[in-house]
C-alpha positions as CSV (number, residue, x, y, z in Angstrom):
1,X,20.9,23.9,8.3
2,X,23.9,26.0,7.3
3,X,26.0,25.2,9.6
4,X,26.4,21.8,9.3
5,X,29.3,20.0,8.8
6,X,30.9,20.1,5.3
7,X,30.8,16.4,4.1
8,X,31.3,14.8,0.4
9,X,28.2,13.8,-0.6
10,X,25.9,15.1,2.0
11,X,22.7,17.2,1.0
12,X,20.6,19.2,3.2
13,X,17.0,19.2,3.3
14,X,15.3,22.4,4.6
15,X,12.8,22.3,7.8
16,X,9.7,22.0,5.8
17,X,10.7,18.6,4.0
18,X,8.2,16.1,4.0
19,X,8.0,13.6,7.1
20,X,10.1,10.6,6.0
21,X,6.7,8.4,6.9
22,X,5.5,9.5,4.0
23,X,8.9,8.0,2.0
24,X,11.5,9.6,0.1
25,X,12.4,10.0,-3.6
26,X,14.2,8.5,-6.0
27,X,17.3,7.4,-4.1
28,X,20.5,5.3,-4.7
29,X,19.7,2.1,-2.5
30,X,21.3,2.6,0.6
31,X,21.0,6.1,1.2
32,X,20.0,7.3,4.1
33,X,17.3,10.3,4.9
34,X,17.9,11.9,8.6
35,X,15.6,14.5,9.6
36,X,14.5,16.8,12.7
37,X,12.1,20.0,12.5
38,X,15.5,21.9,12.3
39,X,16.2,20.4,9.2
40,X,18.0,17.2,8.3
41,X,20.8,15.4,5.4
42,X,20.3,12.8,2.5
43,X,23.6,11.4,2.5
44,X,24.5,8.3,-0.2
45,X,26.0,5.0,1.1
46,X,29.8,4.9,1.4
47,X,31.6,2.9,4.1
48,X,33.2,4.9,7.0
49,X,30.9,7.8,6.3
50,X,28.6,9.2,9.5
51,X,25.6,11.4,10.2
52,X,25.4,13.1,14.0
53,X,22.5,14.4,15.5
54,X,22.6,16.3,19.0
55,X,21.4,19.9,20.2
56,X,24.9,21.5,19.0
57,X,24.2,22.9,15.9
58,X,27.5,23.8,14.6
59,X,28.9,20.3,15.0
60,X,26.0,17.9,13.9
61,X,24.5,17.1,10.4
62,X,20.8,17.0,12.8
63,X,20.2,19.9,15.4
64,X,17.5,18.2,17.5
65,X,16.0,19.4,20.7
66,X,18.5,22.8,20.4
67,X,16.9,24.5,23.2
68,X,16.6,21.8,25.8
69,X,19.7,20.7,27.8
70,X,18.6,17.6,28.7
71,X,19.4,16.2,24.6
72,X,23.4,16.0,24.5
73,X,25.3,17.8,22.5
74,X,25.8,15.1,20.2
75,X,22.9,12.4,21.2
76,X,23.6,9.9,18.5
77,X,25.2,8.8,15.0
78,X,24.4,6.8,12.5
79,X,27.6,5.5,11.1
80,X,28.2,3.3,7.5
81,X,30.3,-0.1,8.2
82,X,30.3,-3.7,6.6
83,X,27.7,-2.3,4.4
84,X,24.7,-1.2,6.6
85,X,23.9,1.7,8.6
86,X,24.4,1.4,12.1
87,X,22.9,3.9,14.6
88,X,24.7,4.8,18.4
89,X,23.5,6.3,21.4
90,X,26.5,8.8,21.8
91,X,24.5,11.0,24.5
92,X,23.5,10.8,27.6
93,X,19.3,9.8,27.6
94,X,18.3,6.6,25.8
95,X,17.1,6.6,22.5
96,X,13.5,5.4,22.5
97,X,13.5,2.9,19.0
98,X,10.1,1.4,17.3
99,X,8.5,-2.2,18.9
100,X,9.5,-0.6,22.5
101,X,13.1,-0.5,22.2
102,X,15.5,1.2,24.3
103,X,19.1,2.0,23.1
104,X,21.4,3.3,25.8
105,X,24.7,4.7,25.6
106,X,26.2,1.9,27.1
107,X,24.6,-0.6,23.8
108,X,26.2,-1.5,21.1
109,X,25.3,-0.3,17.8
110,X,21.9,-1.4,16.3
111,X,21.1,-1.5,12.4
112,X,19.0,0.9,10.7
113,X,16.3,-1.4,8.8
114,X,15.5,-0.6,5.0
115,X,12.6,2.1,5.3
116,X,11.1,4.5,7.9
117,X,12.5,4.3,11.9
118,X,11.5,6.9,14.1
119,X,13.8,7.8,17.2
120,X,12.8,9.9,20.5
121,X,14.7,11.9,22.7
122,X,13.0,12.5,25.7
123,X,13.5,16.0,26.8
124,X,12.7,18.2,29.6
125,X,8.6,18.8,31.0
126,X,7.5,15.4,28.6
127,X,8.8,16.9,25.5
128,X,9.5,14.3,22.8
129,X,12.1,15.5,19.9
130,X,11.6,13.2,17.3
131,X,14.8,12.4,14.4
132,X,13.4,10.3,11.9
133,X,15.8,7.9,9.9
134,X,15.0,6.2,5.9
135,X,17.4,4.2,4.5
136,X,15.9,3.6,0.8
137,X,15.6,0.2,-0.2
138,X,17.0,-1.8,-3.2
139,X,14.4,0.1,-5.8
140,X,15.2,2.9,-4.4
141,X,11.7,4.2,-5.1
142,X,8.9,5.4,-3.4
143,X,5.4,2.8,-3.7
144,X,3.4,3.8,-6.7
145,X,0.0,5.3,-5.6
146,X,-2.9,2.9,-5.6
147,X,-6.1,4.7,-4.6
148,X,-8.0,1.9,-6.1
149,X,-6.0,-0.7,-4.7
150,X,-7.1,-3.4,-2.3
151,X,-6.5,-2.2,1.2
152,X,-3.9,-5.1,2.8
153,X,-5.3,-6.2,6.0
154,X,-4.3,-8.1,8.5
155,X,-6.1,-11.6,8.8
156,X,-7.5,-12.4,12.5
157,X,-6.4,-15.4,14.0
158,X,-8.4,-18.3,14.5
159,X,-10.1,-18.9,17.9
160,X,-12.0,-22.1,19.2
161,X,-15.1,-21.1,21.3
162,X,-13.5,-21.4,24.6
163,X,-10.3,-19.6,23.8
164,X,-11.9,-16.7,22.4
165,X,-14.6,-16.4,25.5
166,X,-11.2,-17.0,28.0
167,X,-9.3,-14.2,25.7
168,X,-12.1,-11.4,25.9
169,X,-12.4,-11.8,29.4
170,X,-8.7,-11.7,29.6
171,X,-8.9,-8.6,27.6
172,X,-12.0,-6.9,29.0
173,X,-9.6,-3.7,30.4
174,X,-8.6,-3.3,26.7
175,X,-11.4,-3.8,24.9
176,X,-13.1,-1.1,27.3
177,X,-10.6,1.1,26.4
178,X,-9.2,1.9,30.3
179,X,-5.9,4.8,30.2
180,X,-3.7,1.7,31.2
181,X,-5.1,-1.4,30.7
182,X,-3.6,-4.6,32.2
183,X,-5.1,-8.7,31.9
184,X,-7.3,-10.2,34.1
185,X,-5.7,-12.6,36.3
186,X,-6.8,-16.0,35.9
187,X,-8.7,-16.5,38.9
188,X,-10.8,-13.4,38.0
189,X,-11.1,-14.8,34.6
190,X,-12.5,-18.1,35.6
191,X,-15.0,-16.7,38.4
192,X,-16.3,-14.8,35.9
193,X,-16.6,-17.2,33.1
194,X,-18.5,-19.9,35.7
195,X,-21.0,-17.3,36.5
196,X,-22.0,-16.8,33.1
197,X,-24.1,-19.5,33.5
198,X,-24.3,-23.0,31.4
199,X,-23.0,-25.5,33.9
200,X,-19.5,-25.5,32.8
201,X,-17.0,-25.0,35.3
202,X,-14.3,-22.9,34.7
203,X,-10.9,-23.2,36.7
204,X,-7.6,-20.7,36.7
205,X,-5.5,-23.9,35.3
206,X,-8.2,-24.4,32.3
207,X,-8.1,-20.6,31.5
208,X,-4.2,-20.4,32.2
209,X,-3.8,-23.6,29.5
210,X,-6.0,-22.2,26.8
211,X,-4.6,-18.8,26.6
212,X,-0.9,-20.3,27.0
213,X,-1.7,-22.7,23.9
214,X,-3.0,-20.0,21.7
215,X,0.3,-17.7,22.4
216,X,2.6,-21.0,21.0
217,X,0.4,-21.5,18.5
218,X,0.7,-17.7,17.2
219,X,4.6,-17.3,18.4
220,X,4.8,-20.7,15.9
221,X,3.2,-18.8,13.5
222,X,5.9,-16.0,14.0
223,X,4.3,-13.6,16.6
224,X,6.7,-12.1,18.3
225,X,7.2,-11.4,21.9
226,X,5.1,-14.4,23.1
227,X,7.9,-16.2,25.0
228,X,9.6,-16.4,28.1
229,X,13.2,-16.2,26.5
230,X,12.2,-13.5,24.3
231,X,11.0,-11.2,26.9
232,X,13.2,-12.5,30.0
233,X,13.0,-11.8,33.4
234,X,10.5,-11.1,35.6
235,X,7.6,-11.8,32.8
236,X,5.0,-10.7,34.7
237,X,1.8,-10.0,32.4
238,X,4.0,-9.1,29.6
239,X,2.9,-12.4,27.6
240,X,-0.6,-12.2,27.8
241,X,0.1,-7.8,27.1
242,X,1.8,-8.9,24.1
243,X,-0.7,-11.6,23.2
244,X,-3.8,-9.4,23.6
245,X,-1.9,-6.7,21.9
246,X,-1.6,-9.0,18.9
247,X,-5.4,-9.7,18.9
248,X,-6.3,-6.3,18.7
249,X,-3.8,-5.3,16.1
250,X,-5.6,-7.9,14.1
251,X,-9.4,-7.3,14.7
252,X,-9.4,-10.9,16.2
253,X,-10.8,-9.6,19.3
254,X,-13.2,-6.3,19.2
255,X,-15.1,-4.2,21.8
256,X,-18.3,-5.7,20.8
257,X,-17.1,-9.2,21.6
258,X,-17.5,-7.7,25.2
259,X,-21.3,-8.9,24.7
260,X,-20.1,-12.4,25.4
261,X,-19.3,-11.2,29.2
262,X,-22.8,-9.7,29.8
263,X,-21.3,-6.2,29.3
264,X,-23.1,-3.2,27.3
């Protein structure tokens, strides 16, 4: 990283610092940590001030993917204004962001959230250049360690008998760990519920109600991604995706629960 450009305030930090996943140190809230396996900047909070990343070493603060032409030049900066850090798609690939975000150069700016963010570059023959981004919080402190601490956990979600046996056969591709699971549909669903047996018949409306009541009782409870107007246009399975994501995430549904369906 010698080359970079010569900024107030900017520090380097070599190519065998730390990942930022694992935090940062002591730092004046605000400052942000931007790193590559070139090499990367700590640089404090001041409004106006910028940190590029790109493939051209000599003019960026973060060489990334220096040796495939498919990263720009100058893929991205992070820029200071009004207080936050904003980060830009400057290049010519998207920027692939956490929860499945896409930023494109044609986007506006996004904030950089207090703590880790890792961005992709997707390069040439499925290479993935990684620049990871830590802006340090109002402490400005890495968490104290607590090996005999709790571990936090995420509490499962409550299920009535029905919704649960509707959601595990819903989710039987991802419970069973398939390469590229996808939900039941619901006709599927309710076949195979009424031949479980027990007189009860099941019916694609029952089985689309149930699972459609559990997702606005959870996107109430502030799960995110449950909703038509959050996802938009065409939906397709992308509720119930996001829903039995959610249920996984949160041990509310587990592979053994696949005992309910008759499976091994």
């Amino acid at each position: 990283m010698t080359d970079i450009p010569q900024v107030e305030g900017l520090e380097p930090l070599p190519p065998d610092h730390a990942s930022l996943a694992f935090g940062v140190a002591d730092a004046v809230p605000g400052t942000i940590y931007a790193l590559s396996v070139s090499g990367g900047v700590r640089f404090r909070p001041k409004e106006d001030r910028v940190v590029l990343f790109g493939r051209n070493r000599p003019e960026v603060h973060v060489c990334v993917g220096e040796d495939d032409r498919r990263v720009s030049r100058a893929h991205g900066r992070v820029a200071r204004v009004g207080g936050h850090w904003w980060l830009a798609n400057t290049g010519h690939l998207p920027l692939q962001l956490p929860g499945s975000r896409t930023l494109f150069p044609e986007d506006e700016p996004v904030p950089v959230l207090t703590g880790y963010t890792p961005v992709f570059i997707s390069g040439t023959a499925r290479r993935r250049h990684l620049v990871e981004l830590y802006v340090s919080g109002d402490d400005g402190r890495l968490p104290p360690p607590a090996p005999g601490a709790a571990t936090l956990k995420d509490r499962p979600w409550r299920l009535d008998a029905d919704e649960r046996l509707a959601l595990v056969c819903l989710a039987q591709r991802y419970l069973l760990h398939e390469a590229y699971p996808q939900p039941v549909s619901w006709k599927q669903v309710a076949v195979e519920l009424s031949g479980l047996g027990g007189g009860e018949a099941w019916r694609p409306k029952k089985v689309e109600h149930l699972v459609a009541n559990v997702r606005r009782r959870l996107s109430g409870a502030g799960v995110p991604g449950l909703t038509r107007e959050e996802v938009g246009e065409p939906v397709g399975n992308m509720l119930n995706h996001n829903l039995i994501t959610e249920l996984l995430h949160t041990r509310t549904l587990v592979p053994p629960d696949l005992r309910v369906l008759g499976e091994d």
